[in-house]
N, C-alpha and C positions, 0 to 999 in steps of 0.2 A: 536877206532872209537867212542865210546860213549864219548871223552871226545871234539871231533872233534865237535859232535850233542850237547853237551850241553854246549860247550862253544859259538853257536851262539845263545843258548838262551838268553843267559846271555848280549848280545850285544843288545840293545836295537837302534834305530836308533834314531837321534834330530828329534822334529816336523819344518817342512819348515815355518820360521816365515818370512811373507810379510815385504818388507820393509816397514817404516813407512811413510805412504802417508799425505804431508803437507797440502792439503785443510782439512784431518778430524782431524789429532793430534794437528793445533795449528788454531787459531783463526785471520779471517783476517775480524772480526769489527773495527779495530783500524786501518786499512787501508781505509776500507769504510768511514768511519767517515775522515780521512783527507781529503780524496777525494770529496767527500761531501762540506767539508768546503770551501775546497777549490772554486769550482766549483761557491758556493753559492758566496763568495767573489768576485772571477771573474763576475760573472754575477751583481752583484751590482756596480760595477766599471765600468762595461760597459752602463749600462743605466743612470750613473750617467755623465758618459763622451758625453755619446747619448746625453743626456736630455741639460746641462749644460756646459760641457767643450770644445767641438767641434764646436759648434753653436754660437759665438760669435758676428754673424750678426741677430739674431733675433729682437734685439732692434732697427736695423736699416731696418729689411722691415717693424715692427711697423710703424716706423715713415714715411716712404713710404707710407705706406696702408695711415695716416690721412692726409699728403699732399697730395698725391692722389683724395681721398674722397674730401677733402676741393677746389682745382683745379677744378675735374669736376661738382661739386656743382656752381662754380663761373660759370664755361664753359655754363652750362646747361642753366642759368638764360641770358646769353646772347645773346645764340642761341637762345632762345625764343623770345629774343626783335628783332631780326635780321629777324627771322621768320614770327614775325607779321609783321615786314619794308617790308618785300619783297612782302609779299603776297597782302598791301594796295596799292604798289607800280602798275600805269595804264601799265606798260608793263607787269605785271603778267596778271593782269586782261586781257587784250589783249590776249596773249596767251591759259589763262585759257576759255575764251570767243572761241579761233580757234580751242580749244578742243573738247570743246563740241558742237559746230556746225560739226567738222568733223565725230563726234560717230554720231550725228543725222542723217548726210547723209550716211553715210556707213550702218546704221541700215535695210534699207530693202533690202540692198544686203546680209546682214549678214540672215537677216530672208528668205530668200530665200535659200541660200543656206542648212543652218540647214532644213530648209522643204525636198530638196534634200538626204539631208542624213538621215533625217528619213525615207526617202520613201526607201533608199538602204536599211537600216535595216532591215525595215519591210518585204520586198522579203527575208531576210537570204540571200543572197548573199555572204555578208561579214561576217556572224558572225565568232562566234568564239571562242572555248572553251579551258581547258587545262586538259592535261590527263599525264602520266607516258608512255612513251616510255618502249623497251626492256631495257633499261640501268638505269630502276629507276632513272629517270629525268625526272622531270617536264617539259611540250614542251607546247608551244603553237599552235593547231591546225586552219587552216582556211579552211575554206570550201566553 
């Protein structure tokens, strides 16, 4: 029996070694760094392509834009001349003349009426204010 007992002393067990985990035992700078590069390259190609290679009509709204400009600069100078023709023109005058004879006469029905509606005012009849409803909404109240 004692050789039973001292033969499992003798046995010693292995220690349970982990296996070995690859984020700690190797190094992934050298992946970061490609990826990186990469990324960096990609994105230079792309605002190079943005900026430049895609775009092959910007030289032509340029020139849009100064024909443009140049066109309504001409337009503008003769809409003026055309402006002054019409306005010296006696059928304008005519017209501009039944204008303001017709605001003349309409004026003290117009003052009359506004005297009317200030007088409703002044009683509050109509006023009128705004408040929040149950449903936090703004309402307009009459009263």
């Amino acid at each position: 029996m004692a050789d039973s007992a001292g033969s499992d002393s003798l046995i010693r067990p292995e220690p349970q070694v982990p296996a070995p985990d690859p984020i700690t035992s190797k190094s992934t700078s050298a992946y970061v760094l490609v990826g990186t590069l990469s990324l960096m390259l990609v994105l230079g190609w792309a605002l190079y392509d943005e900026m430049y290679g895609l775009r092959p009509w910007k030289s032509m709204q340029q020139e849009f834009v100064e024909r443009e400009d140049a066109f309504l600069r001409r337009s503008k100078r003769q809409a003026k001349k055309s402006e002054t023709e019409i306005k010296a023109s006696p059928e304008f005058q005519k017209i501009a003349l039944d204008a303001k004879e017709a605001r003349d006469s309409a004026a003290p029905a117009l003052k009359d009426i506004d005297s009317q509606v200030k007088q409703i005012d002044s009683h509050g009849r109509y006023s009128y204010g705004s408040g929040f409803d149950q449903d936090h909404e703004e309402r307009f109240y009459f009263s």
